[in-house]
C-alpha positions as CSV (number, residue, x, y, z in Angstrom):
1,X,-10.5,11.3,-14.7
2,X,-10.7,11.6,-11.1
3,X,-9.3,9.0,-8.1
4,X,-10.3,9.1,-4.9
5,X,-7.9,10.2,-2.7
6,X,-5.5,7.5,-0.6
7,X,-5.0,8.8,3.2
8,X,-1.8,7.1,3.2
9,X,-0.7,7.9,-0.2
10,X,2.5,9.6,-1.3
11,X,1.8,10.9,-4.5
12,X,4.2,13.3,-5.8
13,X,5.9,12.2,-9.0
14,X,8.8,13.5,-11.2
15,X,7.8,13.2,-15.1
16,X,10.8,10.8,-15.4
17,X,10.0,8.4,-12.6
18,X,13.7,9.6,-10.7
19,X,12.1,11.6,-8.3
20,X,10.7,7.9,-6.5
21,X,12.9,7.3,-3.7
22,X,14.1,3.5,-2.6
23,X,13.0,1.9,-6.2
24,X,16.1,2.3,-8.1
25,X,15.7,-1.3,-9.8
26,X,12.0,-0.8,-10.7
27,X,12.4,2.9,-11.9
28,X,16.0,1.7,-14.1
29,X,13.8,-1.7,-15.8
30,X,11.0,0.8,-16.3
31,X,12.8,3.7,-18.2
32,X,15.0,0.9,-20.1
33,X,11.5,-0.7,-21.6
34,X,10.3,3.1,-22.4
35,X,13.5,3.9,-23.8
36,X,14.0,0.9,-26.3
37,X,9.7,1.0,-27.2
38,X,9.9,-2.8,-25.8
39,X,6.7,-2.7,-23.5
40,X,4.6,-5.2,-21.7
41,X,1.0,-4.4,-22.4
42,X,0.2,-5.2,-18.9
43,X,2.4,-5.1,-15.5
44,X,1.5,-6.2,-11.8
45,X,3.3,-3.7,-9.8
46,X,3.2,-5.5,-6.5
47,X,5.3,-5.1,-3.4
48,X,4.4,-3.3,0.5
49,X,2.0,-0.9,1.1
50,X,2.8,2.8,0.7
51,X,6.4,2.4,-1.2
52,X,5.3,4.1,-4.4
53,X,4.0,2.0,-6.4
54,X,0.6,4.1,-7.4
55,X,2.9,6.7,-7.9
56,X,5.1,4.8,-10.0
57,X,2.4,3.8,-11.9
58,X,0.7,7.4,-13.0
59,X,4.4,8.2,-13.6
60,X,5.4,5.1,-16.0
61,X,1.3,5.8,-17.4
62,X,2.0,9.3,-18.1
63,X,5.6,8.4,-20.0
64,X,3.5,5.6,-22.0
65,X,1.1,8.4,-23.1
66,X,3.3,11.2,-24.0
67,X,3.6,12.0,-27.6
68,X,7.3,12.8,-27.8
69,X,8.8,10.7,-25.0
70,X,12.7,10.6,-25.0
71,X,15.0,8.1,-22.8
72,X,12.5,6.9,-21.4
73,X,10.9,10.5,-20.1
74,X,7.9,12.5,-20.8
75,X,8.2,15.2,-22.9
76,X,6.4,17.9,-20.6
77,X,4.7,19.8,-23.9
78,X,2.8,17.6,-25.9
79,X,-1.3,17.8,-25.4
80,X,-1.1,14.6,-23.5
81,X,1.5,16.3,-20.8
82,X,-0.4,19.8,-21.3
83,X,-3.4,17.7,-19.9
84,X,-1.3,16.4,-16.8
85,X,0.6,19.4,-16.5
86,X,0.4,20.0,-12.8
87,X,1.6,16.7,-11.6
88,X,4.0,15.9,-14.6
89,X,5.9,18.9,-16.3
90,X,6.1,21.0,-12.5
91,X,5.9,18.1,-10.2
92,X,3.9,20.1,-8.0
93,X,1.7,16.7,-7.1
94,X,-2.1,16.1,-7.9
95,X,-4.5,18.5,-7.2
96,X,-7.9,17.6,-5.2
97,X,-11.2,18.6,-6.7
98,X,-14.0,20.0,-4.4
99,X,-14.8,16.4,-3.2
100,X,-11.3,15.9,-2.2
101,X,-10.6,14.1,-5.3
102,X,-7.2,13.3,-7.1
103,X,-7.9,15.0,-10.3
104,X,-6.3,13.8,-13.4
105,X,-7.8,15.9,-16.4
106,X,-6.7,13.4,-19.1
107,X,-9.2,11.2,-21.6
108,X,-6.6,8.3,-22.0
109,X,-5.6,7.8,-18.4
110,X,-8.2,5.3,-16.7
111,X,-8.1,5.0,-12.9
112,X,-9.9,2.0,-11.7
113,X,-11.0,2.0,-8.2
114,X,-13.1,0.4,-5.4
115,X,-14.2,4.3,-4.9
116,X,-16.2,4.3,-8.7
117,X,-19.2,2.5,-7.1
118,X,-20.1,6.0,-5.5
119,X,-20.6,7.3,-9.0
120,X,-22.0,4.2,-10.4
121,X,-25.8,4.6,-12.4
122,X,-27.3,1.8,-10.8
123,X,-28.0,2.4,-6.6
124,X,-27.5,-1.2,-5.6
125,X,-23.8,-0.2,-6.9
126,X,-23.5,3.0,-5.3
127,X,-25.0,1.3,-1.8
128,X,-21.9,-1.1,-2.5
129,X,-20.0,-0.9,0.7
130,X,-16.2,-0.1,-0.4
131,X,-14.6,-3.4,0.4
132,X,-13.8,-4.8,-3.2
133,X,-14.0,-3.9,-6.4
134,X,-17.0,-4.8,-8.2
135,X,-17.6,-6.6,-12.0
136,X,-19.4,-3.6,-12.5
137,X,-17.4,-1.1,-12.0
138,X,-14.0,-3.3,-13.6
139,X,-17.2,-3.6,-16.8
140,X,-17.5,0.2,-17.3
141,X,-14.6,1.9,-16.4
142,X,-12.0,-1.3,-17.5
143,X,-13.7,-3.2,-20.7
144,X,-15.4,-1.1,-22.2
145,X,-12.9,2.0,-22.6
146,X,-10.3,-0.5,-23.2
147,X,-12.2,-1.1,-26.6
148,X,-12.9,2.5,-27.2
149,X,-10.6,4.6,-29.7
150,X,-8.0,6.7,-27.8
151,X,-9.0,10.5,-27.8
152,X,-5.5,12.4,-27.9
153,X,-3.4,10.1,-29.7
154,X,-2.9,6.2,-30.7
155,X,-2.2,5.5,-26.5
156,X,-4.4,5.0,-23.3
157,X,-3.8,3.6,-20.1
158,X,-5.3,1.9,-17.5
159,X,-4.0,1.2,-14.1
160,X,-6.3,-0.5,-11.3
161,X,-5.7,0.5,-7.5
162,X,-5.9,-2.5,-5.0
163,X,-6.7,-4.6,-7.8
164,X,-6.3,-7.4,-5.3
165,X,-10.1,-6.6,-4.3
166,X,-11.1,-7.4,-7.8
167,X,-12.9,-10.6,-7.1
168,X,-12.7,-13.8,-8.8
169,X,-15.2,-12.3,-11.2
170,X,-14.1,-9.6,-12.0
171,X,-10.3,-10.9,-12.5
172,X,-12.1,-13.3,-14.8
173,X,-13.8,-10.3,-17.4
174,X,-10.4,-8.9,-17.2
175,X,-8.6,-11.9,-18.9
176,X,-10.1,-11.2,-22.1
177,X,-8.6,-7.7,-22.3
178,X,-5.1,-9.3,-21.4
179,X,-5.2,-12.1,-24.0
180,X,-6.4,-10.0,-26.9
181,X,-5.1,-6.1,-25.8
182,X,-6.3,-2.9,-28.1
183,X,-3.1,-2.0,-29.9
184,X,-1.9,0.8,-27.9
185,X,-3.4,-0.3,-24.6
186,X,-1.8,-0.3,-21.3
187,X,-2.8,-1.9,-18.2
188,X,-1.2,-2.0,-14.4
189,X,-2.3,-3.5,-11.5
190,X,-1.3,-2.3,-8.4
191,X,-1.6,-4.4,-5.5
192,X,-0.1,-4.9,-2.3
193,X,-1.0,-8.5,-2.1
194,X,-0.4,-10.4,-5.4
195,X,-0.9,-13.8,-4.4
196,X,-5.0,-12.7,-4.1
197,X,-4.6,-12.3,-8.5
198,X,-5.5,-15.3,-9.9
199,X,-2.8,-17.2,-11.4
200,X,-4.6,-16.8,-15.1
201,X,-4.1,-13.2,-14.3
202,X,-0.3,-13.1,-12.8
203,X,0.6,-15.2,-16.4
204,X,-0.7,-12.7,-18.4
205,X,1.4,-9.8,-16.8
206,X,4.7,-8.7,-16.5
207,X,5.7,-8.3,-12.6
208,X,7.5,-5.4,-11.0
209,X,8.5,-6.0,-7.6
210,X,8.5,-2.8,-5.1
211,X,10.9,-2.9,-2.1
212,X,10.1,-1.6,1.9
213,X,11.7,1.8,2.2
214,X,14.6,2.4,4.4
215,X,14.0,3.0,8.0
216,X,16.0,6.3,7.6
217,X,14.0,6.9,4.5
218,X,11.1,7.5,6.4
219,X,12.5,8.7,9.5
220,X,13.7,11.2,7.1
221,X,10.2,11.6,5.8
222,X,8.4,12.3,9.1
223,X,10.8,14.2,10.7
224,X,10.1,16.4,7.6
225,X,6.1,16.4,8.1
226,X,6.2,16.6,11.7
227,X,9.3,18.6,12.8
228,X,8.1,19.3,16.5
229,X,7.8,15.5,17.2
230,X,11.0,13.9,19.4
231,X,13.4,11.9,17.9
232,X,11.9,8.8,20.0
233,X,8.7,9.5,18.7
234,X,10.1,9.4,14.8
235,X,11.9,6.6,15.8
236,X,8.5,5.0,17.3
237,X,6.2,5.7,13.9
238,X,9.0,4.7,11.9
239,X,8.8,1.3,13.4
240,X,5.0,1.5,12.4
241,X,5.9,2.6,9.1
242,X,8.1,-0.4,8.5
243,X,9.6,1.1,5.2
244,X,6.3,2.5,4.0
245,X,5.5,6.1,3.6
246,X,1.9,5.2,3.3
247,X,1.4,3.8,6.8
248,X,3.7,6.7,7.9
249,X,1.2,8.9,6.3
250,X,-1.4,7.8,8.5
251,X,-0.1,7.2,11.4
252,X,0.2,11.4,11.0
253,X,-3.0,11.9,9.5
254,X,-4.7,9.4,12.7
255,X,-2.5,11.1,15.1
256,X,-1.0,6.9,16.1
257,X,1.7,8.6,17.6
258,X,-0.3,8.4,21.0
259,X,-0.9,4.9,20.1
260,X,2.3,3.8,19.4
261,X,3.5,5.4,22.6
262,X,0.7,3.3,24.4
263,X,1.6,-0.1,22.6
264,X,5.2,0.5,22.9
265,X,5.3,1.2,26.5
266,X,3.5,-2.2,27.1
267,X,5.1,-4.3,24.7
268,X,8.7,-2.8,26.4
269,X,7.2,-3.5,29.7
270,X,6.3,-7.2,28.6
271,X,10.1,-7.0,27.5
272,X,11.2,-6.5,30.6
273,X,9.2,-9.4,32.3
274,X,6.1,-7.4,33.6
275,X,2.6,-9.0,32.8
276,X,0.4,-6.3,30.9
277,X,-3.4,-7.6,31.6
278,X,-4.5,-4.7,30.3
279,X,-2.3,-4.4,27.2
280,X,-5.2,-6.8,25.3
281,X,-7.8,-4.3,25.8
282,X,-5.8,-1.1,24.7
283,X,-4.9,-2.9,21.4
284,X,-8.7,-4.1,20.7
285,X,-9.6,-0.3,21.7
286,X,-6.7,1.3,19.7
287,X,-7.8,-0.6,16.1
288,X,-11.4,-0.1,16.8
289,X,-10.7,3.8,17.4
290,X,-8.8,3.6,14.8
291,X,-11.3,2.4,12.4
292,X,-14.4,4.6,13.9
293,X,-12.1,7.2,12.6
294,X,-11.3,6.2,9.4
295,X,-14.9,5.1,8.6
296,X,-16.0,9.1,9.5
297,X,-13.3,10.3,7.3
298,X,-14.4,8.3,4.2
299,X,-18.3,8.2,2.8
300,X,-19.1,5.0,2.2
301,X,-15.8,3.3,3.7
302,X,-16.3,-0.2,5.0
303,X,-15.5,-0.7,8.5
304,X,-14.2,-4.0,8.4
305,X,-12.0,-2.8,6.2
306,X,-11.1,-0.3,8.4
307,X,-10.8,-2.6,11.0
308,X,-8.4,-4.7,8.6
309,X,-6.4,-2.0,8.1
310,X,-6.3,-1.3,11.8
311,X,-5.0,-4.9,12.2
312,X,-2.5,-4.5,9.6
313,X,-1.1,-1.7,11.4
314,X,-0.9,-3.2,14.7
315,X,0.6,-6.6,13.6
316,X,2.9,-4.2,11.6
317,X,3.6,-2.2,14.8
318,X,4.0,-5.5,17.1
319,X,6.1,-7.6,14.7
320,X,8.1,-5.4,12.6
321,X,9.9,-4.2,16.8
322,X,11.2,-8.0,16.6
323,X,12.4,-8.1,13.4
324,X,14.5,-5.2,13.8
325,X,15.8,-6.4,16.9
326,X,16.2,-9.6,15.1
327,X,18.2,-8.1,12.7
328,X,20.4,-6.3,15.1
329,X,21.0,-9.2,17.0
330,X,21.7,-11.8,14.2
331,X,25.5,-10.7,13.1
332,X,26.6,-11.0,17.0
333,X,25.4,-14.4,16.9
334,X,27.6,-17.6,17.4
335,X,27.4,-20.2,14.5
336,X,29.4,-22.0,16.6
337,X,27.0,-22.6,19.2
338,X,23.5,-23.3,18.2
339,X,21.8,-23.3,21.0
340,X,22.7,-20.3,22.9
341,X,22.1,-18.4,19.1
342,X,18.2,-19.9,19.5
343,X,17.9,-18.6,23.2
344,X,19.2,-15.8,22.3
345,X,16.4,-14.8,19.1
346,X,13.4,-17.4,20.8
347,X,11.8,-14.2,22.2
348,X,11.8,-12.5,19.1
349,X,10.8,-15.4,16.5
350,X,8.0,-16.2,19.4
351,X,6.9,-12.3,18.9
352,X,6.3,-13.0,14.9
353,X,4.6,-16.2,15.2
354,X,2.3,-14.9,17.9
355,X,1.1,-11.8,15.7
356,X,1.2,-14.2,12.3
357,X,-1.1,-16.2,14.4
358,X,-3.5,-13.2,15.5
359,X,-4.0,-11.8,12.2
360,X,-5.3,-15.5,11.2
361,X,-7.8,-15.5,14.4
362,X,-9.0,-12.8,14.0
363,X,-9.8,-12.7,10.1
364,X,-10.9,-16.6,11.2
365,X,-13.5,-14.1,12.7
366,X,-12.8,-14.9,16.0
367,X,-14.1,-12.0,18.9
368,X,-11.4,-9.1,18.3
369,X,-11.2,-9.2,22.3
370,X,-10.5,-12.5,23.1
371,X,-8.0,-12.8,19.8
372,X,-6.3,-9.4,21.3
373,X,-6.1,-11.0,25.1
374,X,-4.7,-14.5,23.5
375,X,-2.2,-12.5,21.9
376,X,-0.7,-10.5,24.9
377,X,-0.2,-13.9,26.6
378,X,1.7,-15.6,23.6
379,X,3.6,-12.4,23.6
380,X,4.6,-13.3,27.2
381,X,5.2,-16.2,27.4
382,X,8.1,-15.3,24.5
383,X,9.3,-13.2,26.9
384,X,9.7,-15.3,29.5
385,X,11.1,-17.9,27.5
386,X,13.8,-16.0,25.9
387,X,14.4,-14.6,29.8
């Protein structure tokens, strides 16, 4: 089975789930279900983008399927780990196919994704643009293998990327596969945004929650994939990153370190009590770049989900800088005295509401340049009233 490959994925896994850095509580309930045979038959894994859970999932799929598992840990020789031999028993990480896709040679292990409307028979599929995940696909690829008889042994797996996209739909032909699971069936959604699962489906499942990285985590990380860049500059996409090694991922892969210099500057110079007039534009120019890009990278990509993504990143960039600084200012406070403490974080706070209330203009479909201009003037007026 093949996945289509993630831009900003990390997906290097250890065949007992310890190589995963910064998820020591999901990896430890994980392994402990394994160990004692005690398993779910279906988990949301749900928590930030980028943090690992896709590559927690494959991991905890591949244990589930082994055919001599101990503590919790694939064997490494059995036919099911022969057939994921690469990525499991050398940790060497998922080879790409000629197409540049993840390739998983294994019968059992089901990878459910927005990308399997490419390959799908009928054209209005395939001409699906790739912004959800369609009954189709979730029909083919989900329902009916889940009903089919395992090939190498008495186990298969099926884990859904994004499954957040699956409409309302599609959640709802899922829910009979969750009431009345094929003995030996595993399911895991993976989704960065759980509340989008309908509640009939969260009910169903067993939840796993997955934690931001550390900041030196992934300072650690990039400094490793881009050694010539300058400690500021780490420090810069690290903010970006916000505890995810997925956004950092791409903001190498989409060269954002020009970008964050760009923002940064302004948003220091806004700091600082200088108006930015121009600061709206370079934003609306920066995600829409950002998302020509993207779109050109990936056949069939949609570009407002591009464009989403490009807003993520930026209200990631924008209001993760306050909350650090939040954070670092919040132990010095004064309980004592309330109202210099709220003079003291206004500017900050104002920074997270202006952003929370972007996002919602602009996925209100307002203009992407008037919603970027409206924002660089909430943004200072915060700073002038924390001056």
């Amino acid at each position: 089975m093949n996945l289509p490959s993630h831009a900003g994925a990390v997906l290097l896994y250890n065949r007992d789930m310890d190589g995963l850095i910064g998820q020591p509580v999901a990896v430890d309930l994980l392994k402990r279900q394994l160990a004692s045979g005690r398993l779910h038959h279906a988990y949301i894994f749900h928590g930030p983008s980028g943090v690992g859970k896709m590559t927690c999932a494959l991991a905890f799929a591949a244990a589930w399927l082994c055919q001599d598992r101990a503590d919790g840990m694939a064997c490494g020789r059995c036919a099911s780990c022969a057939s994921l031999a690469d990525p499991i028993r050398n940790a060497s990480g998922i080879p790409l196919d000629e197409e540049g896709l993840i390739s998983l040679n294994h019968p059992d292990l089901h990878l459910v994704t927005k990308e399997l409307a490419r390959y799908h028979k009928e054209k209005r599929i395939r001409d699906h643009k790739l912004s959800n995940i369609p009954v189709d696909v979730v029909r083919e690829h989900l329902i009916q293998q889940a009903s089919m008889t395992p090939t190498l042994g008495a186990r298969k797996a099926f884990i859904v990327d994004e499954a957040e996209l699956m409409q309302a739909e599609s959640q709802n032909a899922i829910l009979k596969t969750l009431e009345e699971p094929t003995p030996g069936t595993l399911l895991i959604l993976v989704t960065a945004v759980e509340d989008r699962l309908l509640p009939t489906v969260r009910s169903r499942c067993q939840r796993i929650a997955f934690v931001p990285l550390t900041d030196a985590d992934v300072r650690d990380y990039i400094a490793g994939e881009a050694p010539d860049l300058s400690a500021a500059r780490v420090d810069r996409l690290a903010e970006l990153a916000d505890g995810s090694f997925g956004r950092a991922r791409i903001a190498l892969d989409y060269n954002l370190v020009d970008w964050v210099d760009a923002i940064g500057d302004g948003l220091e110079q806004i700091d600082q009590g200088r108006a930015q007039p121009e600061l709206g534009a370079m934003i609306h120019q920066s995600i829409d770049d950002f998302a020509a890009e993207w779109v050109k990278k990936h056949a069939g990509a949609s570009k407002l989900a591009a464009n989403r993504l490009g807003l993520n990143l930026m209200a990631t960039l924008i209001a993760g800088r306050a909350r650090r600084r939040l954070m670092e200012v919040a132990p010095t406070l004064d309980a004592d005295d309330p109202i210099d403490a709220d003079a003291q974080v206004a500017g900050m706070l104002g920074t997270i509401d202006a952003v929370e209330y972007w996002t919602g203009l602009v996925r209100s479909n307002v203009n992407l340049t008037l919603a970027c201009d409206h924002l660089v003037m909430r943004l200072e007026r915060s700073a002038v009233a924390s001056a």
